[in-house]
VEXMARDREN-264263 format. One record per atom (N, C-alpha, C): x, y, z. Coordinates in steps of 0.02 Angstrom, whole numbers, padded with zeros to 5 digits, always signed. Each point is the difference from the previous one (the first is absolute). Layout:
residues N
XYZ...
end
This chain:
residues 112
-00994-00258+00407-00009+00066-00026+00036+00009-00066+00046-00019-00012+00053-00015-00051-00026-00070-00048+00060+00011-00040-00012-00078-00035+00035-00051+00041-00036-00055-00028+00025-00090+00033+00070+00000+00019+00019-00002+00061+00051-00006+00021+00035+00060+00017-00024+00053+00007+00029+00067+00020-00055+00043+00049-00045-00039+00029-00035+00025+00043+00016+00036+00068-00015+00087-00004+00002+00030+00048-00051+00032+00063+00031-00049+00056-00051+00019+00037+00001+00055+00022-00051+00036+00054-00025+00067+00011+00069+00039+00024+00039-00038+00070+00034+00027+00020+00076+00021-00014+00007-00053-00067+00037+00020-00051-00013+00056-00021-00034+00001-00047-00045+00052-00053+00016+00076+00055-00005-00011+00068-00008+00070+00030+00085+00019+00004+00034-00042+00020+00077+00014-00001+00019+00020-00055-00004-00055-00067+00007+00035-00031-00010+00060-00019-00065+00029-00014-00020+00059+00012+00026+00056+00015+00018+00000+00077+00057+00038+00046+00046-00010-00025+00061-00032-00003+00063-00009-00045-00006+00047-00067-00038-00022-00049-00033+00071-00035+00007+00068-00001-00036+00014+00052-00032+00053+00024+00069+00029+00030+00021-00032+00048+00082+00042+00033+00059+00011-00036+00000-00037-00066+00053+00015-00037+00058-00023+00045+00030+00032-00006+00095-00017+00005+00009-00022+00109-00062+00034+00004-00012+00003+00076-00027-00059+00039+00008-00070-00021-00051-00044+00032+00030-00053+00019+00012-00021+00054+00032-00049+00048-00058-00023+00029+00015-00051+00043-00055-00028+00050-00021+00032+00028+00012+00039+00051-00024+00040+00039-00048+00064-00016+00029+00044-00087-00035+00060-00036-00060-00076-00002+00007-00038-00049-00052-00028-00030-00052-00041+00041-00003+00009+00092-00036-00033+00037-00044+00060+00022+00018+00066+00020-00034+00067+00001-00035+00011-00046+00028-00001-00060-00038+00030-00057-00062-00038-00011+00012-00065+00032-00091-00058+00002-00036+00032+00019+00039+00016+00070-00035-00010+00065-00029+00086-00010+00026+00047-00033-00010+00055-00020-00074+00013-00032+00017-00032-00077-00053+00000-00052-00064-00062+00014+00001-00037+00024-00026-00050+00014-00058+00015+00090+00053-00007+00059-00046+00016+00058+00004-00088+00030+00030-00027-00031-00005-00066+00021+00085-00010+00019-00014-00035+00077+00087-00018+00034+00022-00036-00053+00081+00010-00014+00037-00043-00030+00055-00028+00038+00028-00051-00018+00074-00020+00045+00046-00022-00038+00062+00048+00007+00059-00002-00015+00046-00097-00018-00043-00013+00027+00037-00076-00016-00047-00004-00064-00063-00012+00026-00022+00003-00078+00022+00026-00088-00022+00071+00035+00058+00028-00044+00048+00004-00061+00054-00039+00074+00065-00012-00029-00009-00075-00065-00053-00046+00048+00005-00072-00048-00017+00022-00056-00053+00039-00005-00040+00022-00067+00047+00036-00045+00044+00036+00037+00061+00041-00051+00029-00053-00049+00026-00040+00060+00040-00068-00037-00033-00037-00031-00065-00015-00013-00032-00053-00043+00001+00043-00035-00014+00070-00034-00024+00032-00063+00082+00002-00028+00032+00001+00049+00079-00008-00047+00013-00038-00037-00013-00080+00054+00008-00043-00045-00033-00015-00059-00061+00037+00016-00051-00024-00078+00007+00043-00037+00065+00063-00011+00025+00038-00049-00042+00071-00017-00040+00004+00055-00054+00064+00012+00061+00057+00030+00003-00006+00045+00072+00042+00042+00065-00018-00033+00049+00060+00014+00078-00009+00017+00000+00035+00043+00073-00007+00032+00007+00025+00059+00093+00025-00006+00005+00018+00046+00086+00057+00017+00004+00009+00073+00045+00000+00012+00005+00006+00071+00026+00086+00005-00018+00014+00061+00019+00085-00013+00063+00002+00059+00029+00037-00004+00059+00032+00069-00021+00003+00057+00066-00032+00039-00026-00014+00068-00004+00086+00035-00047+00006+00037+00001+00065+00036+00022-00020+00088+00002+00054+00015+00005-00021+00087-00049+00014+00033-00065+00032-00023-00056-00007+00024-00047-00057+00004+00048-00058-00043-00044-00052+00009+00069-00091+00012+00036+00070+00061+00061-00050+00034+00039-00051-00068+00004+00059-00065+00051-00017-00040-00026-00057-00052-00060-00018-00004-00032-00050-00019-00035+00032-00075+00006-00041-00043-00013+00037-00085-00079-00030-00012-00043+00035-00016-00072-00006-00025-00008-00020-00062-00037-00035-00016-00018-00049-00061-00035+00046-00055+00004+00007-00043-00043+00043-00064-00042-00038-00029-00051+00038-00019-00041-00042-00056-00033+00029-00048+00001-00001-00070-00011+00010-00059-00071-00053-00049-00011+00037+00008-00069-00055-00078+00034+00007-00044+00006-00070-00026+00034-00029-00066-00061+00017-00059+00023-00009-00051-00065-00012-00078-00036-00039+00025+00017-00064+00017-00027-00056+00025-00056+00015+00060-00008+00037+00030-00022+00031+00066-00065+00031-00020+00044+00054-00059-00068+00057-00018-00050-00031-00050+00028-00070-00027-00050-00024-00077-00050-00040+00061+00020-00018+00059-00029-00062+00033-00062+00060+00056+00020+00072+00007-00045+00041+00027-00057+00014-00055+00043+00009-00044-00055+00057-00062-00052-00080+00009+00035-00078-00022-00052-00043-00024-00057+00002+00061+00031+00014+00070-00040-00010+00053-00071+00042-00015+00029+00060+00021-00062+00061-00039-00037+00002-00031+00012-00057-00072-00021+00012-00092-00067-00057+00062+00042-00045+00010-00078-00060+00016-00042+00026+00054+00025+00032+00043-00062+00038+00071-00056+00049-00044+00053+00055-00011-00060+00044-00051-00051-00042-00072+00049-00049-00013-00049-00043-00046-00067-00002+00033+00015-00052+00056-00062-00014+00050-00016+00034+00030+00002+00055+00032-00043+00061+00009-00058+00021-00052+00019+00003-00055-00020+00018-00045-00080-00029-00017+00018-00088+00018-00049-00041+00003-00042-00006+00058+00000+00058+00059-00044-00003+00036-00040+00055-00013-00091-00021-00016-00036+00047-00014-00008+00068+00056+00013+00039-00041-00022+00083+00045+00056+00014+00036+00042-00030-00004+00074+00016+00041+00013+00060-00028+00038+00048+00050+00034+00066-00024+00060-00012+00034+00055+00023-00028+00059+00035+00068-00025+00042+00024-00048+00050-00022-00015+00062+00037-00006+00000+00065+00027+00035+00039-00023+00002+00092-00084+00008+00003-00005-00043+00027-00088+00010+00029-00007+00032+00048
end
């Protein structure tokens, strides 16, 4: 979807997305609802989580750990942020789909 060597697949592309979309609010758990929310399709939390960590490592995400609460037996929740790196690798995602949309005859977004 991207250029050579920065290829994002779908279920990336949707995390990302969510991470996005929640702002300052998105841990594993916000960002497995919010799929399973906007989407309608089960997600799983292990999943998830790997996908958090691969977009980290590939410099799409950062992350912060937040304060431990006692509603979650003192245990601190992971943050996650879209880097530049994140949003140039969404916008490129977008620029090439709508490209190719574009190239299918009689296509509308319009709701039919």
């Amino acid at each position: 979807m991207t250029t050579r060597g920065n290829y994002l697949g779908e279920f990336e592309e949707l995390v990302l997305l969510s991470v996005a979309s929640l702002s300052d609010q998105a841990y594993g758990v916000s960002v497995m609802l919010d799929i399973i929310a906007e989407t309608g399709r089960s997600a799983n939390i292990s999943a998830v989580h790997e996908v958090l960590k691969r977009l980290e490592r590939k410099g799409y995400l950062k992350s912060k750990m937040g304060g431990a609460t006692q509603e979650r037996g003192g245990r601190r929740k992971r943050y996650f942020v879209l880097t530049a790196s994140g949003r140039k690798v969404l916008a490129e995602a977008m620029r090439l789909k709508l490209q190719l949309y574009k190239r299918v005859p009689n296509f509308s977004l319009k709701p039919i």
